[in-house]
TORSELO-771616 format. One record per residue (C-alpha): residue in three letters; x negated, y negated, z negated. Coordinates in steps of 0.1 Angstrom, whole numbers, plus 5000, padded with zeros to 4 digits. Last residue first. Example, Ala and Ser with C-alpha at 12.3 -4.5 7.8 and 13.67 -1.06 7.14 Angstrom:
BEGIN
MISE;r;u;v;w
MISE;ser;4863;5011;4929
MISE;ala;4877;5045;4922
//
This chain:
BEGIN
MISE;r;u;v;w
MISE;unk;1220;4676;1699
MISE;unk;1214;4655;1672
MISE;unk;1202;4677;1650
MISE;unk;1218;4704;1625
MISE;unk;1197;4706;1594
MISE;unk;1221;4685;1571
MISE;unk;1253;4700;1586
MISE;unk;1240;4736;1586
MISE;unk;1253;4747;1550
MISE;unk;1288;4731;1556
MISE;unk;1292;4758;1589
MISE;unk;1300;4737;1617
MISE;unk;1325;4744;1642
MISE;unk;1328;4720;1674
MISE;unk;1351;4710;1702
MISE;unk;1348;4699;1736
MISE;unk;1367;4678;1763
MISE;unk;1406;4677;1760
MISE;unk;1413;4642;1768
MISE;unk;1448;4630;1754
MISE;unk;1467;4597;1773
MISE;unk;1492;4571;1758
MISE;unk;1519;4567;1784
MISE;unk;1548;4584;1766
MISE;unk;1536;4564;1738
MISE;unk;1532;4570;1703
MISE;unk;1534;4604;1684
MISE;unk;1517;4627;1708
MISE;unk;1511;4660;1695
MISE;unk;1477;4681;1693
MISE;unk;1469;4713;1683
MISE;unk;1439;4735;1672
MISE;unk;1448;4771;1663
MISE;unk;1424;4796;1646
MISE;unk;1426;4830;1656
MISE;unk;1408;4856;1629
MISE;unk;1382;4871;1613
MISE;unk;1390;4863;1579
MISE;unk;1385;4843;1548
MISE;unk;1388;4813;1567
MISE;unk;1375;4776;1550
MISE;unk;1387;4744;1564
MISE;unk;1364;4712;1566
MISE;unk;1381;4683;1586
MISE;unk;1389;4669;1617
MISE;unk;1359;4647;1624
MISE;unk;1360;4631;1650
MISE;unk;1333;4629;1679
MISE;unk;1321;4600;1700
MISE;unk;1314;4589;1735
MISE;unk;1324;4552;1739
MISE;unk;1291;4537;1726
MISE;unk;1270;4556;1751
MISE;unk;1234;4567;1740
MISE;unk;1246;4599;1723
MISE;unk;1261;4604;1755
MISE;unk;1227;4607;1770
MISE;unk;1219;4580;1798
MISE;unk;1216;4578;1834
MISE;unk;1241;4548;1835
MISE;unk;1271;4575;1847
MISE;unk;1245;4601;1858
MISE;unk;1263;4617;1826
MISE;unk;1240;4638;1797
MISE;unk;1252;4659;1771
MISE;unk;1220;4671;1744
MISE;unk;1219;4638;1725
MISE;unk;1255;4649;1711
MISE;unk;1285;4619;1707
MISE;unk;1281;4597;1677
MISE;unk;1301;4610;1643
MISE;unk;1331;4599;1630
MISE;unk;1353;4602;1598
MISE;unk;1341;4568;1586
MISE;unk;1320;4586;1560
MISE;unk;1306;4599;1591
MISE;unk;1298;4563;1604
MISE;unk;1281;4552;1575
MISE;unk;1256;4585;1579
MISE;unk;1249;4582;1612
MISE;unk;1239;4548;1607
MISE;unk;1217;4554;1579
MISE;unk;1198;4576;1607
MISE;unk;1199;4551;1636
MISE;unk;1164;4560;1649
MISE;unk;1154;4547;1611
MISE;unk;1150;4513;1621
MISE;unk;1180;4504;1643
MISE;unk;1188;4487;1672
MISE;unk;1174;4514;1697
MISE;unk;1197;4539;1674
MISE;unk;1226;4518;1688
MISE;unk;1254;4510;1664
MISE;unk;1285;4525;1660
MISE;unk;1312;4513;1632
MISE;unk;1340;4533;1635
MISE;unk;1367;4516;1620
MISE;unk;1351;4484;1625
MISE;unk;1353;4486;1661
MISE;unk;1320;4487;1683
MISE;unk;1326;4530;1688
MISE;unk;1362;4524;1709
MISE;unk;1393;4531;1696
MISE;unk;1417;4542;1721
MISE;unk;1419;4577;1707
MISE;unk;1441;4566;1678
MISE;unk;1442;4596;1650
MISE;unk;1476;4597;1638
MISE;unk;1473;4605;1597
MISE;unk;1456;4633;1577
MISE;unk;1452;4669;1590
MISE;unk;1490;4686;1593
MISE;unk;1483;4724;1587
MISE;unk;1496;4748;1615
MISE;unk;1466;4764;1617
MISE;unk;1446;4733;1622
MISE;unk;1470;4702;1631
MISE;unk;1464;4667;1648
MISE;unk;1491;4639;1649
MISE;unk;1480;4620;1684
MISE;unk;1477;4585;1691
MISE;unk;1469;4573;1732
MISE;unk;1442;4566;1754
MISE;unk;1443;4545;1779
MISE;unk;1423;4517;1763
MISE;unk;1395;4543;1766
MISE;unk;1376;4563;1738
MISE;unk;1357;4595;1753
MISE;unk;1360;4627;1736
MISE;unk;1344;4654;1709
MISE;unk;1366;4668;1681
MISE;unk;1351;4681;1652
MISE;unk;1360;4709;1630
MISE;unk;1334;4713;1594
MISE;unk;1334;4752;1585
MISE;unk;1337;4773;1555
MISE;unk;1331;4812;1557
MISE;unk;1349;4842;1576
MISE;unk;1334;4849;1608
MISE;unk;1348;4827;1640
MISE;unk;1373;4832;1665
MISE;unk;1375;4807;1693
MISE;unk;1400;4781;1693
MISE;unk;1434;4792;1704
MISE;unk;1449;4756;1716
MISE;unk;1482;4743;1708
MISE;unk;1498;4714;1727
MISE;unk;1524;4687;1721
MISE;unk;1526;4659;1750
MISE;unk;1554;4634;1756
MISE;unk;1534;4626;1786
MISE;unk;1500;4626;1795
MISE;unk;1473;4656;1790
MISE;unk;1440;4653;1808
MISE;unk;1420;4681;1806
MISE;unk;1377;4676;1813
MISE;unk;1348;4690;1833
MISE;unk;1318;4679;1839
MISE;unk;1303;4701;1810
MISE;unk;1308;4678;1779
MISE;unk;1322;4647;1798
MISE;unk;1310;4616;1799
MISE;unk;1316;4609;1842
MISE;unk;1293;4606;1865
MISE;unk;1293;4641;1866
MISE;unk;1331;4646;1874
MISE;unk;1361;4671;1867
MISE;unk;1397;4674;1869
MISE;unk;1425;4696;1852
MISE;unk;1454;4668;1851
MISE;unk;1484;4684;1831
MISE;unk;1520;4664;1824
MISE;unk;1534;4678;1793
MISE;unk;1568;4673;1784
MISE;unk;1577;4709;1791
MISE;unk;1557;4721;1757
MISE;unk;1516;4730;1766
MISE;unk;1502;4764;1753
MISE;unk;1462;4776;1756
MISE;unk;1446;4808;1745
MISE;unk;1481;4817;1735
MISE;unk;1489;4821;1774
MISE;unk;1470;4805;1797
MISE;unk;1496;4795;1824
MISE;unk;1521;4789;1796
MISE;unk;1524;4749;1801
MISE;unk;1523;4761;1844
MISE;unk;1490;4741;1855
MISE;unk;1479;4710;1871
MISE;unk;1450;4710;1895
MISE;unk;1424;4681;1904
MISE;unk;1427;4647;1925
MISE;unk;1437;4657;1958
MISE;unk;1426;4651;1991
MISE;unk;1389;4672;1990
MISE;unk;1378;4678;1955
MISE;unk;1344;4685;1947
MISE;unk;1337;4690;1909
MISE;unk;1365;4707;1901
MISE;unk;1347;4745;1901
MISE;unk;1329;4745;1865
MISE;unk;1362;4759;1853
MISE;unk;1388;4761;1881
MISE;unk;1377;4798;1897
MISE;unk;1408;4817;1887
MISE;unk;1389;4833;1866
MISE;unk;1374;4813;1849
MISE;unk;1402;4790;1841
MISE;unk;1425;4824;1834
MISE;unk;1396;4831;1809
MISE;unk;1411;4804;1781
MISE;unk;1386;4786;1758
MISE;unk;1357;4784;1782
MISE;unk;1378;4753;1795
MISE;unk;1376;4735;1762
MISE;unk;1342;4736;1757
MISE;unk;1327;4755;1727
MISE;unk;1301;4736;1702
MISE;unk;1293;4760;1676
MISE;unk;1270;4744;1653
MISE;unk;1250;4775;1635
MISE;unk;1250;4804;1617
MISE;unk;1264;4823;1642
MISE;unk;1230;4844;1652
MISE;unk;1220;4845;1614
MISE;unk;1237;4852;1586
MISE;unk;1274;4858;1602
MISE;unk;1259;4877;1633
MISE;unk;1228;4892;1613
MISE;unk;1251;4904;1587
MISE;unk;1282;4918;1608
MISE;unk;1256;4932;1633
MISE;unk;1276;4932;1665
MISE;unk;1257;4952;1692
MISE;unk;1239;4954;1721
MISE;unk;1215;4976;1726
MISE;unk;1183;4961;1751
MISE;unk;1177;4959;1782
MISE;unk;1212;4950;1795
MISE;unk;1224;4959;1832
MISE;unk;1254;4937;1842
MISE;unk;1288;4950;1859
MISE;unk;1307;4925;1875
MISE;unk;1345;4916;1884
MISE;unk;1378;4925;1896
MISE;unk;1372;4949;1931
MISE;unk;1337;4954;1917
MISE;unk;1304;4938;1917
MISE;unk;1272;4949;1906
MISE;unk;1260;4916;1895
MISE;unk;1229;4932;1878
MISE;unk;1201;4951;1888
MISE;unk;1171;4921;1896
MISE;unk;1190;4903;1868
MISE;unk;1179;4927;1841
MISE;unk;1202;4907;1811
MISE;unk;1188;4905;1781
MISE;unk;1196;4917;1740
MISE;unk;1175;4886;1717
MISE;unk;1145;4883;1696
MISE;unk;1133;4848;1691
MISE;unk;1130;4850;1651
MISE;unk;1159;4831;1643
MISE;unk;1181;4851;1663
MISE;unk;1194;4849;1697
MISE;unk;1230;4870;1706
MISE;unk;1222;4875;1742
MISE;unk;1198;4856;1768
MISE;unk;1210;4851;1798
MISE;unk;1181;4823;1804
MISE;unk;1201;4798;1785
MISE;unk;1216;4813;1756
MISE;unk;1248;4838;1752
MISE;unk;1263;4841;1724
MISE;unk;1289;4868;1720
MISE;unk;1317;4865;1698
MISE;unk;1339;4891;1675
MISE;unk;1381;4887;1671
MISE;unk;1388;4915;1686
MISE;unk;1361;4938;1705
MISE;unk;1374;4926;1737
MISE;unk;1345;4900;1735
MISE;unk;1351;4862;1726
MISE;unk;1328;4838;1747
MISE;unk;1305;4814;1730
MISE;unk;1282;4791;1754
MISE;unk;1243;4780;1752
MISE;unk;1221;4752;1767
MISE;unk;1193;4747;1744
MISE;unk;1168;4753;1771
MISE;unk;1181;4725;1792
MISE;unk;1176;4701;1763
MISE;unk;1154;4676;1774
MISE;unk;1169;4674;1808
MISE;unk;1202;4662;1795
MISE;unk;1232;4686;1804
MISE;unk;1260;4668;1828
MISE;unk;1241;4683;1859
MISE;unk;1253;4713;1860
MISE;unk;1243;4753;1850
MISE;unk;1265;4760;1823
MISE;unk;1267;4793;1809
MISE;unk;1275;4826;1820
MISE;unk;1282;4817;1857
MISE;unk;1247;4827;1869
MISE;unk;1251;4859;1857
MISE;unk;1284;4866;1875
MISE;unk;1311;4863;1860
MISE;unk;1350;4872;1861
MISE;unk;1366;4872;1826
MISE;unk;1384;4894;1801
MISE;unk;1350;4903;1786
MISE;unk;1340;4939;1779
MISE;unk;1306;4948;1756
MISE;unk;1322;4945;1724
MISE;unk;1350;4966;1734
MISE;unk;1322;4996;1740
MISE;unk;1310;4992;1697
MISE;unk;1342;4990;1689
MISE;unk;1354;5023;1708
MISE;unk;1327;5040;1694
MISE;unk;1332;5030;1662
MISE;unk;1372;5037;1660
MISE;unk;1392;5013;1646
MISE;unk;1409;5003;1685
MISE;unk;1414;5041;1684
MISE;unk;1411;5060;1719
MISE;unk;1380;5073;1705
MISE;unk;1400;5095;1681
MISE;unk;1383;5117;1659
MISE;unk;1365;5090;1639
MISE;unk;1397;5072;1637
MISE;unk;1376;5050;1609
MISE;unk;1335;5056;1609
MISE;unk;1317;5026;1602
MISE;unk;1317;4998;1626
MISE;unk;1273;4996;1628
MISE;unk;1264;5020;1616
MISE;unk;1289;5042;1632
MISE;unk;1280;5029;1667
MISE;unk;1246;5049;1665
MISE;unk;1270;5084;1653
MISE;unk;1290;5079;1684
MISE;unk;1258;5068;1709
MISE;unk;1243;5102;1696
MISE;unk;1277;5122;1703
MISE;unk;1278;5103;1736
MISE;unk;1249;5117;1746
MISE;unk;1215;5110;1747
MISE;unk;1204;5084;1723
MISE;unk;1173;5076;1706
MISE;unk;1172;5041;1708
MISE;unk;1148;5041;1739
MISE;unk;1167;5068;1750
MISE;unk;1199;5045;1753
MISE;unk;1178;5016;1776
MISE;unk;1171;5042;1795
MISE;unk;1203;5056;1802
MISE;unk;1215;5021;1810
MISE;unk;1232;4997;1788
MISE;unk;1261;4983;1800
MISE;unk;1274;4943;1800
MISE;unk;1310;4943;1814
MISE;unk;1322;4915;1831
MISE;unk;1365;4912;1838
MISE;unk;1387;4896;1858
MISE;unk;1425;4888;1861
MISE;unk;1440;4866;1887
MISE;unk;1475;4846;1878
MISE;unk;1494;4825;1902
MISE;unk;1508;4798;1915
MISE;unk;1481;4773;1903
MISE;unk;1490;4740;1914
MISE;unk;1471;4712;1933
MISE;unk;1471;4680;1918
MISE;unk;1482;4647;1940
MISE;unk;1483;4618;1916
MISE;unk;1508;4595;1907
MISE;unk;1517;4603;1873
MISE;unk;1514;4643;1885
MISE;unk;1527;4650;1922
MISE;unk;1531;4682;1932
MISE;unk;1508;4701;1958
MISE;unk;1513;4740;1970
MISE;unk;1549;4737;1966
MISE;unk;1578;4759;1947
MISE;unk;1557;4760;1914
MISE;unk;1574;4777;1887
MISE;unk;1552;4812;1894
MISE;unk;1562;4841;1873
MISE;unk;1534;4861;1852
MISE;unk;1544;4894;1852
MISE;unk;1521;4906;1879
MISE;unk;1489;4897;1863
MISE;unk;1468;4901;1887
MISE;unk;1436;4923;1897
MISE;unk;1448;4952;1873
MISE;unk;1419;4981;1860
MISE;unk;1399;4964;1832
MISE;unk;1425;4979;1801
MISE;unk;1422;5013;1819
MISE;unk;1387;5017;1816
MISE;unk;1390;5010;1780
MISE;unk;1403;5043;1780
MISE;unk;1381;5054;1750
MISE;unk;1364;5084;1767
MISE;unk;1367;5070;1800
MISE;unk;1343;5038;1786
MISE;unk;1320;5059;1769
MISE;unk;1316;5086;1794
MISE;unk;1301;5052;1817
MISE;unk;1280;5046;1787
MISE;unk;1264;5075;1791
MISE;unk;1259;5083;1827
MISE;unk;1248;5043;1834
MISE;unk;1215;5054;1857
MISE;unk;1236;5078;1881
MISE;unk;1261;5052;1889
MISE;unk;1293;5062;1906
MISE;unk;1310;5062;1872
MISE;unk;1300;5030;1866
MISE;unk;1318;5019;1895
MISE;unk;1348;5036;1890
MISE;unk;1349;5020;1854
MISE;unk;1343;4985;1874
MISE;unk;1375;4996;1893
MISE;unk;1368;5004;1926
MISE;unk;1378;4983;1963
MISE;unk;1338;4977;1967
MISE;unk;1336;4945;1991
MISE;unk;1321;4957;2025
MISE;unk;1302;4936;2045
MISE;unk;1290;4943;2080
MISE;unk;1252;4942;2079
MISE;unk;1225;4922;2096
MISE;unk;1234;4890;2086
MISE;unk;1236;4861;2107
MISE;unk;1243;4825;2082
MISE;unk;1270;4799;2099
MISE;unk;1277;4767;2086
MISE;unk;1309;4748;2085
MISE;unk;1335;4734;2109
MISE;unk;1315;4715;2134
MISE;unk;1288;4742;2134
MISE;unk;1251;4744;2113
MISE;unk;1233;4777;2119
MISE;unk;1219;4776;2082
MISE;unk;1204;4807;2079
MISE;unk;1190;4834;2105
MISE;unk;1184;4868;2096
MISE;unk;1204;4869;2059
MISE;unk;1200;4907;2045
MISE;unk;1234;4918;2039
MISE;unk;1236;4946;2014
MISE;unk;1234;4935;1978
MISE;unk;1266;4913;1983
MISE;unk;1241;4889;2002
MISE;unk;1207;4895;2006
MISE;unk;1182;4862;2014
MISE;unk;1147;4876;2019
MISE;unk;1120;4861;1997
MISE;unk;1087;4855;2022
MISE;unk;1050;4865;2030
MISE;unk;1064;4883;2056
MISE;unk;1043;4914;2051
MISE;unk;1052;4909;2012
MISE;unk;1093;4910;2020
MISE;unk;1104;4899;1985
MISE;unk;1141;4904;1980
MISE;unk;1164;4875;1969
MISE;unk;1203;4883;1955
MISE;unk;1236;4860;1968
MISE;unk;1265;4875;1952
MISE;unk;1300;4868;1979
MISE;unk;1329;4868;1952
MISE;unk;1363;4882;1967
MISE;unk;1394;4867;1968
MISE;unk;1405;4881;2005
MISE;unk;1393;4847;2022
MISE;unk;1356;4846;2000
MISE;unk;1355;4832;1965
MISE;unk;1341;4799;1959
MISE;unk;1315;4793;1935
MISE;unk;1285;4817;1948
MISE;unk;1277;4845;1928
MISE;unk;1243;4854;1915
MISE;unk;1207;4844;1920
MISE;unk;1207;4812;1937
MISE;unk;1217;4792;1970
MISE;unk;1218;4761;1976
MISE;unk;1188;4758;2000
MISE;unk;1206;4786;2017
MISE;unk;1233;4760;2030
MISE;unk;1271;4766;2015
MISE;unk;1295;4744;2034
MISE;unk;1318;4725;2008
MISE;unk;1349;4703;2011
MISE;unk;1379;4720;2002
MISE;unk;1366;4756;2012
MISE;unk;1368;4790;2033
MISE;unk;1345;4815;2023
MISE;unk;1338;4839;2056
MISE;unk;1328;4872;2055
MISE;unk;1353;4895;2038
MISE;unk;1380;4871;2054
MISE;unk;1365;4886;2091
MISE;unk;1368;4923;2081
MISE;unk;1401;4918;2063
MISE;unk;1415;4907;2099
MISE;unk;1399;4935;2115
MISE;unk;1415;4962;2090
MISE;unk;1447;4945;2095
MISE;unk;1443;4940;2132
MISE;unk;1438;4979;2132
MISE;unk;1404;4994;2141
MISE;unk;1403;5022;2161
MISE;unk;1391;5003;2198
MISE;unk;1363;4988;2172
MISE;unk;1356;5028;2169
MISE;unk;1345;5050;2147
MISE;unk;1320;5078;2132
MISE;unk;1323;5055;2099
MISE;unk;1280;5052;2097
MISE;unk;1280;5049;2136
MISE;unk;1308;5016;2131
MISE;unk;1283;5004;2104
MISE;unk;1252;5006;2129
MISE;unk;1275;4993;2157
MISE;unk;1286;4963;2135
MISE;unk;1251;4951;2124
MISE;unk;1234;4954;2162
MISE;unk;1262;4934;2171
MISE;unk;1255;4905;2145
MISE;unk;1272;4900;2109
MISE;unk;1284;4868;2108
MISE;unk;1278;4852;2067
MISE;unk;1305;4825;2077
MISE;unk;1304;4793;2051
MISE;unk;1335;4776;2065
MISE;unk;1344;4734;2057
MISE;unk;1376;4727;2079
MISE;unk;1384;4718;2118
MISE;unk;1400;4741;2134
MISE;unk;1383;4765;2155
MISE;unk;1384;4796;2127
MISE;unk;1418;4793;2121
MISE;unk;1423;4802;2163
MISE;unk;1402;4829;2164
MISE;unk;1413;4844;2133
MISE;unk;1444;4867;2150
MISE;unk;1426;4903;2141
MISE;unk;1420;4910;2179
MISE;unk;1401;4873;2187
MISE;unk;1384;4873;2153
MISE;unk;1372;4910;2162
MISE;unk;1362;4902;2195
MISE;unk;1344;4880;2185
MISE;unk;1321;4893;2154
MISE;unk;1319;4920;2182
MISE;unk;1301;4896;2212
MISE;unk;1280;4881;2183
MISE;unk;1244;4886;2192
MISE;unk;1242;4886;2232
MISE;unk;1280;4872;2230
MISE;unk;1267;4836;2224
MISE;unk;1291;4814;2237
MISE;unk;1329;4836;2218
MISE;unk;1304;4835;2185
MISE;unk;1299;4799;2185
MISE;unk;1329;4792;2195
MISE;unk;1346;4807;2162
MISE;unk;1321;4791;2139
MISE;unk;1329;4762;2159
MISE;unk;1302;4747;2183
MISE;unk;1297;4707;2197
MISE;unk;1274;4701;2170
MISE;unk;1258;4732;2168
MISE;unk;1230;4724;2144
MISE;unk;1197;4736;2142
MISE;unk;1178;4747;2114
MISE;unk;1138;4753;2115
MISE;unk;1114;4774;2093
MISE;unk;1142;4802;2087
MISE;unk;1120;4830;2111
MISE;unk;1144;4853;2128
MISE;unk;1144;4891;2122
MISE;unk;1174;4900;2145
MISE;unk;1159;4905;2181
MISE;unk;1151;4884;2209
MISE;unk;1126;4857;2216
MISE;unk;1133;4819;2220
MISE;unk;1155;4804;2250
MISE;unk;1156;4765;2255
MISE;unk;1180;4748;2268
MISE;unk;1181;4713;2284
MISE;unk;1214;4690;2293
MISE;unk;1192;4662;2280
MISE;unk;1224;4652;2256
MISE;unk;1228;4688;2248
MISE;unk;1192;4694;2236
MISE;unk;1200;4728;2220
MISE;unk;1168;4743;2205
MISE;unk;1179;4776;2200
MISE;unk;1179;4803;2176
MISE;unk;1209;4815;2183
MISE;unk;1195;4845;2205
MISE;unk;1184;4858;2239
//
């Protein structure tokens, strides 16, 4: 006999169905009366050793409370086909190894139980109990006629959805075992990544992705919750490092013409020219560019590259996009909706081959590309960055990725967001003491992305705004005008810009001047144009809030500022910051901001 019951409780009826693990996921059925933990102590024909090892590993009892668990339960006919593989015992396990067993399959969150029907291709939002990302993947079982759930590439799901009093429960028929390598170690592991896996030992880079934390980072936080102007934000008491790499495969390389490292060398010199040439260790080196430029120092999966929310309008989900700085210094990626890399005009782009990526390792993912990647000074400054670059605020620092706040604030369960340590980010973000931090988020509310900073207090703060290629660019700052709001001094690189900027000012004031494109003639045109010789510009068509149902371009409070044009001769930082000059009370929203090359303003668009 198995779970998949029909429990009439009230009728005091049940009904047996047949046996075995491959269960059909027509039906869900919900245990009302169950815990995940009672569930597997009453139905010990498929989880008698899920049980026993919550009962021996000290679980039992966290796992009958109430709470919101997603528990992927891997059944007995799962756990005696891993404890064969091992040639052990449950009897040998420690309640260490049993108690890592159970956190390895159970996601514990705030308010959120994780049903297949929300389920896609890649990681799911909230890590597991020991930290660890649980990827959800889809294989097609044609004499099923179905798509068969796998989780952690392993797992196959053979009953969904058993709903519980404290979460959901999803039978697996595996025992899942994070990988406890480095993403180097991984690589090395995999026959089909021989080159580029030589790459990375051969210029150490390996090394720079090896640390899960970062153990200097000391916590000021002595409680869990503090209270920030009245609310209850949750505090980040520590620092988690992660890390993506995007390989090419062997393939991929003979395609190009490459077989060794020697031929990837001399391909890389075309591209970074040939300083250090003997010494791959060499930041200046090509092949050690051209590798760099395929690391990120953050955690995601391909379904976390860029935005996938609701706060995007529906018109433009194929414009989404996001900018992320590589470990090659100073250079971007682009990546496009779809995964695509580094777009140009002509449609050609590098891609991801999601069927083989999110490999995952003890700090992050590997991702198979199918094409070389690589930075093309002229076709990135002529072409692929020739553009608006609109770049969140929380894709700014990685330590918001990855330690799961960005895109994660959404659902909050008795507190009202998280507040931060003013050096938590490093440069990428720096707060003085007088800062009081609110990270929340909302899609009702007009925010670029959901998500949005609120600084209060005697604020002064410098952001690391992404690095760009040398030319001149028109800054703008995107928010949303409220009477809260306060006056701020703004500075780029250090350089005073004009006077206080009030943040109150809503777009129906004179200093603005917004009108409604419905009220116009030209689709607001002549409007747009009074209003940026104002020093303002409306919000972009392309960010949407359930909030009215309406683009922000639509909503008179949504605007940009513009900052001013600057020109860089460099690859190189540039620093936005922001200090309060009026009111202890008077409120910053850090939302979005944008670069615009001059030459693109009068072609740009309105999203």
């Amino acid at each position: 006999m198995n779970i998949r019951l029909t429990l009439l409780l009230a009728a005091g009826l049940l009904t047996a169905c047949q046996d075995g693990d491959d269960i059909g996921r027509e039906s869900y059925y919900t245990f009302r009366g169950e815990t995940v933990s009672s569930l597997c102590e009453h139905h010990p024909e498929r989880f008698s050793m899920m049980h026993r090892v919550l009962r021996e590993s000290g679980q039992e009892t966290l796992l009958a409370t109430y709470g919101h668990y997603t528990a992927f339960l891997p059944t007995d006919s799962a756990f005696t086909q891993w404890l064969a593989e091992r040639s052990t015992t449950l009897d040998a396990l420690s309640a260490e190894e049993k108690r890592d067993i159970v956190f390895n399959h159970i996601i514990r969150s705030t308010n959120i139980d994780f049903l297949s029907k929300d389920f896609q291709e890649g990681a799911l939002p909230v890590t597991n109990m020991n930290g660890r990302y649980m990827v959800i993947g889809y294989e097609h079982d044609a004499g099923a006629g179905r798509n068969d759930i796998i989780v952690n590439r392993t797992g196959r799901i053979v009953e969904p959805d058993i709903e519980v009093h404290n979460g959901v429960v999803h039978a697996i028929d595996h025992v899942l075992v994070p990988s406890d390598e480095t993403l180097g170690a991984l690589l090395d592991q995999m026959p089909d990544f021989t080159i580029f896996a030589e790459a990375l030992r051969l210029t150490h880079l390996n090394d720079s992705m090896a640390e899960t934390y970062d153990m200097t980072f000391e916590n000021p936080f002595t409680t869990e919750f503090v209270n920030v102007v009245g609310y209850k934000m949750k505090t980040l008491q520590q620092r988690r490092l992660g890390f993506t790499v995007l390989a090419e495969p062997d393939d991929v390389m003979r395609r190009a013409g490459i077989s060794s490292v020697a031929d990837l060398t001399r391909y890389a010199e075309q591209y970074y020219g040939t300083s250090d040439a003997d010494n791959p260790t060499s930041r200046a080196n090509a092949l050690n560019r051209f590798v760099s430029y395929h690391l990120l120092d953050r955690q995601m999966s391909t379904n976390t590259l860029i935005y996938q929310g609701k706060n995007t309008s529906q018109t433009a989900m194929d414009k989404r996009y996001e900018y992320y700085e590589t470990m090659l210094r100073y250079r971007l990626i682009e990546v496009k909706a779809g995964n695509k890399i580094n777009t140009r005009r002509t449609g050609a782009y590098v891609g991801l081959d999601e069927s083989h990526s999110n490999i995952s390792g003890l700090n992050g993912f590997i991702h198979r590309l199918t094409d070389m990647l690589v930075y093309d000074e002229e076709v990135m400054q002529q072409d692929v960055l020739n553009k608006r670059i609109r770049f969140d605020d929380y894709a700014v620092a990685p330590e918001l990725t990855n330690n799961n706040i960005r895109w994660n604030l959404i659902n909050l369960d008795g507190f009202g967001g998280y507040t931060m340590a003013p050096d938590y980010c490093g440069d990428h973000l720096r707060f003085n003491q007088d800062s009081k931090i609110i990270m929340w988020a909302s899609e009702w509310w007009t925010a670029h992305q959901a998500d949005e900073i609120s600084v209060r207090g005697w604020y002064d703060f410098t952001m690391r705004m992404p690095p760009v290629p040398p030319g001149t660019y028109e800054i703008r700052l995107g928010y949303r005008a409220e009477p809260w709001r306060g006056i701020a001094q703004l500075f780029v690189d250090g350089q005073i810009i004009g006077i206080p900027v009030d943040l109150s000012y809503t777009g129906d004031m004179p200093q603005i001047g917004w009108i409604s494109d419905e009220q116009t003639t030209d689709q607001g045109a002549e409007n747009d144009k009074m209003m940026r010789n104002r020093g303002y510009m409306k919000a972009p068509n392309s960010i949407f809030t359930q909030n009215g149902n309406i683009n922000l371009r639509q909503d008179i409070n949504s605007l940009r500022i513009i900052i001013g044009t600057f020109t860089f001769q460099d690859y190189a930082p540039h620093y936005f910051r922001a200090k309060n000059v009026d009111s202890e009370n008077g409120e910053f929203t850090m939302d979005y901001m944008e670069y615009v090359p001059v030459s693109y303003i009068d072609i740009e668009g309105k999203d």
